[in-house]
C-alpha positions in Angstrom: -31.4 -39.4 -41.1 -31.6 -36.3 -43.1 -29.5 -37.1 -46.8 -31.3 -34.1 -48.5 -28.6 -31.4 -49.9 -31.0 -28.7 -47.8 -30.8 -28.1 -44.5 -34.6 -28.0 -44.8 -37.5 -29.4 -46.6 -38.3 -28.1 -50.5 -41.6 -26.5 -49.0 -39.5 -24.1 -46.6 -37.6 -22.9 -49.4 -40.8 -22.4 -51.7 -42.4 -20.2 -48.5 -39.0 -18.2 -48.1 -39.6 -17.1 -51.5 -42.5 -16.6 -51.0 -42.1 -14.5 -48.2 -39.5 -12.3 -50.2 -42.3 -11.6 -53.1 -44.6 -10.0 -50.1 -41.9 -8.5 -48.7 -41.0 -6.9 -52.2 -44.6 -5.9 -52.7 -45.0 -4.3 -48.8 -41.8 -2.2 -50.1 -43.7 -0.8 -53.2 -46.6 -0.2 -51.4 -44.4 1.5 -48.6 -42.5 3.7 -51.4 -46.3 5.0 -52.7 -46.9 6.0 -49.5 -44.0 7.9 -49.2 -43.8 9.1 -52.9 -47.8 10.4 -52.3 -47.3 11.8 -48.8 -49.9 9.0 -47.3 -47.6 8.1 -43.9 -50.6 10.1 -42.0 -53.7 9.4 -43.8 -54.8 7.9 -40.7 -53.7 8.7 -37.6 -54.3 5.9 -35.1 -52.6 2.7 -34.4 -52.3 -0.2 -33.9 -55.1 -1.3 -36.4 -55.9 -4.8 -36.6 -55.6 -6.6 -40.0 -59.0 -6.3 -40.4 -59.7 -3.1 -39.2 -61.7 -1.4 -42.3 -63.5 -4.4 -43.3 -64.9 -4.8 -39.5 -64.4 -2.3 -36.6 -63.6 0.7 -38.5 -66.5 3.4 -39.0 -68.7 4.0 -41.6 -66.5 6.8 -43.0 -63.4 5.0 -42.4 -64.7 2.0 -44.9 -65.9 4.7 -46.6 -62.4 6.1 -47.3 -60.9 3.0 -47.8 -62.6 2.7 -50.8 -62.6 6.4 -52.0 -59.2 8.3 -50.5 -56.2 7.1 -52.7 -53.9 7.8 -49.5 -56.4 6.4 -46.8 -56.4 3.6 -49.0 -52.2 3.0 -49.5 -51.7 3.5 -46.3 -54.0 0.9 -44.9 -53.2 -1.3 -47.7 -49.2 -1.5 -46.5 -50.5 -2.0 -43.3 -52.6 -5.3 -43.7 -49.4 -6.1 -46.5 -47.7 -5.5 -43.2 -49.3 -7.9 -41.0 -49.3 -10.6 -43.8 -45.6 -10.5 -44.4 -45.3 -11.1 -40.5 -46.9 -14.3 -40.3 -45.1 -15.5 -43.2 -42.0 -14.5 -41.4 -43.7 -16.6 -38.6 -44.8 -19.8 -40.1 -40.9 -19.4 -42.0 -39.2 -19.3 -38.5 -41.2 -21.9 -36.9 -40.5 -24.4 -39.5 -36.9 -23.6 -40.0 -36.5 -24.3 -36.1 -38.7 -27.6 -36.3 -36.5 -29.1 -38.9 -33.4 -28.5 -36.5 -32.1 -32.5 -36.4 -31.0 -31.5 -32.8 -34.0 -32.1 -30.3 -31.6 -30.5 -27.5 -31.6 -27.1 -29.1 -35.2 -27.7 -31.0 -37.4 -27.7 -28.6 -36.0 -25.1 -26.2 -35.7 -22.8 -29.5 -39.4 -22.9 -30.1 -40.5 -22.2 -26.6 -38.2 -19.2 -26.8 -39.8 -17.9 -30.0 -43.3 -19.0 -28.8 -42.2 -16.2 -26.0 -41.0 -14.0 -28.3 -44.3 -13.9 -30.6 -46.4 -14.1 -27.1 -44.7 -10.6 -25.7 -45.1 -9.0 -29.1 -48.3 -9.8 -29.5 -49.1 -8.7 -25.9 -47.1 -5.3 -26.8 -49.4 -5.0 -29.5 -52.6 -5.7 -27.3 -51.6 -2.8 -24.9 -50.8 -0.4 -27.9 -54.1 -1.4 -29.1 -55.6 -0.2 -25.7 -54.1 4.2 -26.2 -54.6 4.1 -29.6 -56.6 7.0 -29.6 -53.9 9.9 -31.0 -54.7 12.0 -28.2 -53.5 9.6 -25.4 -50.1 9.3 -24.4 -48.3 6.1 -25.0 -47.2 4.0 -22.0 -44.6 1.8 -22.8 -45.5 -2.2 -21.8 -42.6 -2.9 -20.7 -43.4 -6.3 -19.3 -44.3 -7.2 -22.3 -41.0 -6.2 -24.2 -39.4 -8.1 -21.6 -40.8 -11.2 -22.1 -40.1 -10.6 -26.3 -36.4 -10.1 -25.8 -36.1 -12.6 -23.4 -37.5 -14.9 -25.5 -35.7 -13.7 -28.7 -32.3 -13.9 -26.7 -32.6 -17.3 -25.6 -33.1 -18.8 -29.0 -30.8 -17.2 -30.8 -28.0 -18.0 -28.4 -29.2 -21.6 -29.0 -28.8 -20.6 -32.9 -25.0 -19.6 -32.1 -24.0 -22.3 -30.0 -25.2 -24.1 -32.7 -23.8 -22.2 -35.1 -20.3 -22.4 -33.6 -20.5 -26.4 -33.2 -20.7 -26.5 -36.2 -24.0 -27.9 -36.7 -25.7 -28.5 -39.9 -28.6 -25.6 -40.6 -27.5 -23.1 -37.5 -26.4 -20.5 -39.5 -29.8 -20.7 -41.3 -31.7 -20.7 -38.0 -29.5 -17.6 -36.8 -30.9 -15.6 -39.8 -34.4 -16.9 -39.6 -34.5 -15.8 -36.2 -32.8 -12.7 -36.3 -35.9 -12.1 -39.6 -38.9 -12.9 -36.8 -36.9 -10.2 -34.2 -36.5 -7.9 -36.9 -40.1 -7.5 -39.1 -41.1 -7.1 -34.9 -39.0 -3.8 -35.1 -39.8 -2.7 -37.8 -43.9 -3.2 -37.5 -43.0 -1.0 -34.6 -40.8 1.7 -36.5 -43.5 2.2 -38.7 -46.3 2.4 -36.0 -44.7 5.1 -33.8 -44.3 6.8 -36.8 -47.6 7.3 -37.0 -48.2 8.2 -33.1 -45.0 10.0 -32.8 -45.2 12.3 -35.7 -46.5 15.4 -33.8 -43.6 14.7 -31.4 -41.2 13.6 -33.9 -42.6 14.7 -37.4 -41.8 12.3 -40.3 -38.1 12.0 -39.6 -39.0 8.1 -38.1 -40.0 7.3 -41.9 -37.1 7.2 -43.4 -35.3 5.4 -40.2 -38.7 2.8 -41.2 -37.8 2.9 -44.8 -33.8 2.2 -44.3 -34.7 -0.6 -42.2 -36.7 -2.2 -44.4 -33.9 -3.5 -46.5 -32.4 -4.9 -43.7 -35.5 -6.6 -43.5 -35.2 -7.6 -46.7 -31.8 -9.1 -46.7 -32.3 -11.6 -44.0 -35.8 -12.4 -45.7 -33.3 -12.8 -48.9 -30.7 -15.4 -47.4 -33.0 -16.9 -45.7 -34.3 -18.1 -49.5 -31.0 -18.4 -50.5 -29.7 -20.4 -47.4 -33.1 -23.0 -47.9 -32.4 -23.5 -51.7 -30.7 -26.6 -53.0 -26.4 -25.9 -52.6 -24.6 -25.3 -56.0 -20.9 -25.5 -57.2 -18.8 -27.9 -56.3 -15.7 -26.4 -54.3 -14.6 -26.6 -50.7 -14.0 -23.4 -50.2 -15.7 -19.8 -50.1 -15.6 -18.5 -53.5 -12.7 -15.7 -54.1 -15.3 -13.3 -55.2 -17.0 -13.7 -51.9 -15.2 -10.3 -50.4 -16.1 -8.3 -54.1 -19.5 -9.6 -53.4 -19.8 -8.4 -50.1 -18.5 -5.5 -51.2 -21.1 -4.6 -53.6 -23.8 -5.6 -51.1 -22.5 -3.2 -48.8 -22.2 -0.2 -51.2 -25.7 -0.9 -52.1 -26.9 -0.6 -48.7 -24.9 2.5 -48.6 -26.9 3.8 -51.8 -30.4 3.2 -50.8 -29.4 4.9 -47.5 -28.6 7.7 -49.0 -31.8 7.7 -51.6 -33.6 7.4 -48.3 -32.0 10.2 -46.9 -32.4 12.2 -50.7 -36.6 11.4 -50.6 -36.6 12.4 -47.4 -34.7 15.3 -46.7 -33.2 16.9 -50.1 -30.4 18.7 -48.3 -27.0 19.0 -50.8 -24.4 16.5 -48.7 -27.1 13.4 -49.4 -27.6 14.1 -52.9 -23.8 14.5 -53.6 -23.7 11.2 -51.5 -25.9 9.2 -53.7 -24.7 10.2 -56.7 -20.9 9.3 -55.5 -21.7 6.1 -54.3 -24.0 5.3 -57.6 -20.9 5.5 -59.6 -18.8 3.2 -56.8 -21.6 0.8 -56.8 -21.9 0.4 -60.8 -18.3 0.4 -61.5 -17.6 -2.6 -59.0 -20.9 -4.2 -59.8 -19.5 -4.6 -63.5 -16.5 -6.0 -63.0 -17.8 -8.2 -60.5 -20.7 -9.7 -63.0 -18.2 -10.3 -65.4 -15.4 -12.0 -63.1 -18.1 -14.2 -62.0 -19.0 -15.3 -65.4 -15.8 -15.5 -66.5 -15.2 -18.5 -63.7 -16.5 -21.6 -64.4 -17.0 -22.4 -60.1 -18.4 -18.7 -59.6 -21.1 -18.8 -62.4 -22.5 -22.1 -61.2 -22.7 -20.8 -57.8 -23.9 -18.0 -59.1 -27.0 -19.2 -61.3 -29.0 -16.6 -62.8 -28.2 -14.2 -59.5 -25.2 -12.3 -61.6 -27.1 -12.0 -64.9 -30.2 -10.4 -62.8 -28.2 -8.0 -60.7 -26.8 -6.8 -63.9 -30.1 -6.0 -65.4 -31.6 -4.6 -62.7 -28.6 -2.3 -62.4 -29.0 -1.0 -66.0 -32.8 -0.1 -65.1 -32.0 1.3 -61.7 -29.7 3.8 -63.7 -32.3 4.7 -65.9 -35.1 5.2 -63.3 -32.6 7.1 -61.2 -32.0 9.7 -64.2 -35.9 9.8 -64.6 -36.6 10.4 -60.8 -34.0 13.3 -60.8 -35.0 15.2 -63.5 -38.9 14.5 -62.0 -37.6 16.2 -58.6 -35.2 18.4 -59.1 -34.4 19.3 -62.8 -38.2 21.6 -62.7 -36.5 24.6 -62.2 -37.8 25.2 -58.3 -37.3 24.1 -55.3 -37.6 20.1 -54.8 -40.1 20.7 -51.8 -42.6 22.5 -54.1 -42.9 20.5 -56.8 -46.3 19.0 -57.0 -46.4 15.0 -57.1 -48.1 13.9 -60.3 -49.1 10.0 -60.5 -46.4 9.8 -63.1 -43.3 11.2 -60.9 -44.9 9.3 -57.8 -44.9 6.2 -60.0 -41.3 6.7 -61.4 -40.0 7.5 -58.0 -41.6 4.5 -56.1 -40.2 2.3 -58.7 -36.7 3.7 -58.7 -36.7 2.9 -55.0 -38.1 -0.8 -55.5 -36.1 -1.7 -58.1 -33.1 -0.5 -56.0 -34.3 -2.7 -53.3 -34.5 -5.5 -56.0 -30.4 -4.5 -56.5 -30.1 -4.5 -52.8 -31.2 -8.1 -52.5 -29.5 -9.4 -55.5 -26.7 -8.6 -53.8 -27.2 -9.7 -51.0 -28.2 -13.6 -52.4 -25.4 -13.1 -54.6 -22.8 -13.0 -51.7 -24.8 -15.7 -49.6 -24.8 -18.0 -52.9 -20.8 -17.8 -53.1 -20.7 -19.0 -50.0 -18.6 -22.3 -49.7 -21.4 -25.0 -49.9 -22.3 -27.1 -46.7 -20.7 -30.8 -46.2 -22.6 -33.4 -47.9 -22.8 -35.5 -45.1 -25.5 -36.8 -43.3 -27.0 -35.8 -39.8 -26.9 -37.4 -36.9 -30.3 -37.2 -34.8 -30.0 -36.5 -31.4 -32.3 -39.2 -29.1 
């Protein structure tokens, strides 16, 4: 019998966090590279983790140590590989804390297929790394990763739809493993598509990201002991989601603005900045005006709202760093002042982002205090 208020131990909540702080940190290091132009400071890939410390050449360690962008880029990539067996180890134990050994079991063969396929993907990549040999897509192997991916988080729905305790959680978790897959991917061909392709995948990579992020995010949020005491979903709920989605909408957009400065995206952003602040305020201060919402809440609201005032000011100081020099945005040279400014305007927007995003999950009607039934 499982009494607890989580659906899952206190240790899977603790690792979901800490999951989200690496994810956070793979994000900054992600904006430096964009921010200091380092997406092709070395052209091959897939790299193992370990790939400068061990099999890499002499001048590849070399650089590693010496070349600021040879240095980033690599740097995001082992953050990279980190973050994904986090994501691992977070999906496998969500799934083995299912109460349900019907769906358990079956589950974690279907993700032990999942990871097996990717990481036989990955293998075959390995094999034509060399830049000047065209990639040939495994697709047995992509098979055997979606089929895999498919057939466990169908189990999460019918679960899900049951009404079983936990099954949303397990739908995100496993919908998080599928989607750090992708996007190691996105920001691999990047790399061995850009003479094909140039850099236009990077900012597909970098918009992605967040959505990385927010599963990652309510995954923490969905493990973490339920507050307030209503029934019911919270009547802020639909403001909530609301404000998550115009923030999703805004770091698009930014994305789009880093990436290619054309007019329509920077009238965009700014539009949507002014949206975005104006129902993020009066949401903040509905929730703390209710008694329900602001125990629900915790200190979600209060950080959202601080994080907004210094995404403001960092979005004024990356503007005037990009385009208030009197020339065109493309030739201004990227000192490590605007570089830093600009990555951190871009991370703390992510930090909005999932605020957000945990805000909405957290007003979420609380799960029955009742306890579960294990199946023989």
């Amino acid at each position: 019998m499982n009494d607890s208020p989580r659906p899952v131990p206190r240790w899977l909540h603790v690792w979901a966090v800490l999951t989200v702080c690496a994810t956070l940190a793979l994000l900054a290091l992600g904006q430096f590279v964009t921010s200091f132009g380092a997406g092709m400071a070395d052209p091959v890939w897939p790299t193992e983790p370990w790939y400068v410390f061990s099999t890499a050449s002499d001048a590849e360690k070399a650089r590693f140590k010496e070349d600021f962008a040879f240095f980033i880029e690599h740097t995001h990539r082992i953050v990279g590989f980190t973050v994904g067996g986090l994501v691992t180890i977070l999906a496998l134990g969500i799934w083995l804390y299912d109460p349900k050994h019907a769906t358990k079991w079956p589950a974690l063969l279907g993700l032990a297929a999942l990871l097996a396929g990717y990481g036989d993907l990955h293998r075959q990549l390995m094999a034509q790394r060399d830049p000047g040999v065209p990639v040939e897509v495994p697709f047995g192997a992509i098979r055997t990763a979606a089929l895999g991916f498919v057939f466990a988080l169908t189990l999460a729905v019918r679960s899900y739809f049951a009404g079983a305790r936990g099954a949303g959680l397990r739908v995100v978790a496993t919908l998080a493993l599928a989607a750090v897959m992708v996007q190691g991917l996105l920001g691999g061909f990047r790399v061995k598509l850009n003479e094909l392709v140039g850099t236009d995948l990077a900012a597909y990579h970098g918009v992605f990201a967040q959505v990385v992020l927010a599963l990652l995010v309510s995954v923490a949020a969905l493990t973490g002991k339920p507050r307030g005491s209503g029934r019911r979903d919270c009547a802020y709920l639909p403001y909530a989601a609301l404000v998550a989605a115009l923030m999703f909408v805004q770091i698009a957009l930014g994305a789009w603005v880093r990436h290619f400065p054309a007019a329509l995206p920077q009238r965009l952003h700014f539009l949507t900045a002014f949206a975005a602040t104006a129902v993020t305020v009066w949401l903040v201060l509905a929730v703390r005006r209710d008694p329900d919402a602001r125990d629900r809440a915790g200190w979600i609201a209060k950080a959202l709202a601080h994080l907004l005032i210094l995404q403001l000011i960092l979005g004024v100081e990356a503007w005037m760093a990009r385009f208030g020099q009197y020339t065109l945005p493309e030739l201004v040279p990227v000192t490590p002042q605007s570089g830093a400014i600009r990555s951190l305007h871009a991370l703390v927007g992510s930090g909005v982002w999932a605020a957000s995003v945990a805000l909405a999950v957290r007003l979420r009607k609380p799960p029955a205090p009742a306890a579960d039934k294990l199946a023989a």
